[in-house]
C-alpha positions in Angstrom: -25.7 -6.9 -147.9 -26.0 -10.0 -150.0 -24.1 -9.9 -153.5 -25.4 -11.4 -155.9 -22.8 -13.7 -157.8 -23.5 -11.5 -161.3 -21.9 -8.9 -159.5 -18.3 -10.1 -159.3 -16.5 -8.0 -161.8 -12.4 -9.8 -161.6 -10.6 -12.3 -159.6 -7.8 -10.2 -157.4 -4.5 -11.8 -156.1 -2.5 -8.8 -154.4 -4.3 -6.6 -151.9 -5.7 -3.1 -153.6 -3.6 -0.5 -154.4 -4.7 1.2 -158.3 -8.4 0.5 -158.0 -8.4 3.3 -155.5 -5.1 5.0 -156.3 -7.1 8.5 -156.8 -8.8 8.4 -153.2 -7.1 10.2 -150.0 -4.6 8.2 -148.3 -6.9 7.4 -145.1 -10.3 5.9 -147.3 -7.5 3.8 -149.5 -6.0 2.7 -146.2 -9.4 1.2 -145.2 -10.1 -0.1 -148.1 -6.9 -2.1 -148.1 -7.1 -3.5 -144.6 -10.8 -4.5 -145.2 -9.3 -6.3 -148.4 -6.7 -7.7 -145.7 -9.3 -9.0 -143.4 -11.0 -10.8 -145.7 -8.6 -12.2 -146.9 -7.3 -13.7 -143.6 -10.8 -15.5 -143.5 -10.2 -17.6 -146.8 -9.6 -21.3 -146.5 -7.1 -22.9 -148.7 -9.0 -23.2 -152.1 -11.0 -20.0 -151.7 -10.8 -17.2 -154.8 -11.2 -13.6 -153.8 -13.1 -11.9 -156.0 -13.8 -7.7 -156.6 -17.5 -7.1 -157.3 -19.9 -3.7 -158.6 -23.1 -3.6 -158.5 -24.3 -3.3 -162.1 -25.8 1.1 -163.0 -29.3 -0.1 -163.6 -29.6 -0.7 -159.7 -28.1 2.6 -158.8 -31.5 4.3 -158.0 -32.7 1.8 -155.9 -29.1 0.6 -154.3 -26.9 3.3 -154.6 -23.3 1.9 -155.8 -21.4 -0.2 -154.0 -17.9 -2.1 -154.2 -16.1 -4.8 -152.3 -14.2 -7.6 -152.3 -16.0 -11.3 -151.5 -14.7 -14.8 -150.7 -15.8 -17.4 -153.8 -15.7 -20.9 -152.1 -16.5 -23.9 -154.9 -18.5 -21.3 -156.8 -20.6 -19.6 -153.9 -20.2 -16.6 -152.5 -19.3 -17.0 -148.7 -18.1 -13.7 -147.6 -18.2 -9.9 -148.4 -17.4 -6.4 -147.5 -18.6 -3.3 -149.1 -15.5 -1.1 -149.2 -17.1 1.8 -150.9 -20.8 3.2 -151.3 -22.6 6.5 -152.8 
């Protein structure tokens, strides 16, 4: 899935941990390693950013987050960590 850059909702540092604090210990596990994957793909200089799609593409998208790799402005990388 390409994100759009309007998606990216805040700039993270430190892997996920009370985003997903209310899911089940396996799903937050995944979600934390995918966040550690990526991660391990960014080049010195590269922001990692969290990102939503906006509700008014819902219907046609269903909602999705993730994490992406911001490289002098573009998005360069992304993974979807949870959909509905």
């Amino acid at each position: 899935m390409k994100i759009p850059s309007e998606w990216l909702t805040q700039r993270v540092e430190n892997r996920p941990i009370s985003a997903h604090r209310d899911l089940p210990p396996m799903p937050a596990l995944r979600i934390r390693r995918e966040w550690e994957k990526l991660k391990a793909q960014a080049a010195e200089g590269d922001e990692l950013w969290a990102f939503a799609n906006p509700s008014n593409t819902w219907k046609k998208l269903g909602k999705h987050t993730g994490y992406a790799i911001v490289r002098k402005g573009k998005i360069v990388q992304s993974v979807v960590v949870t959909s509905d």
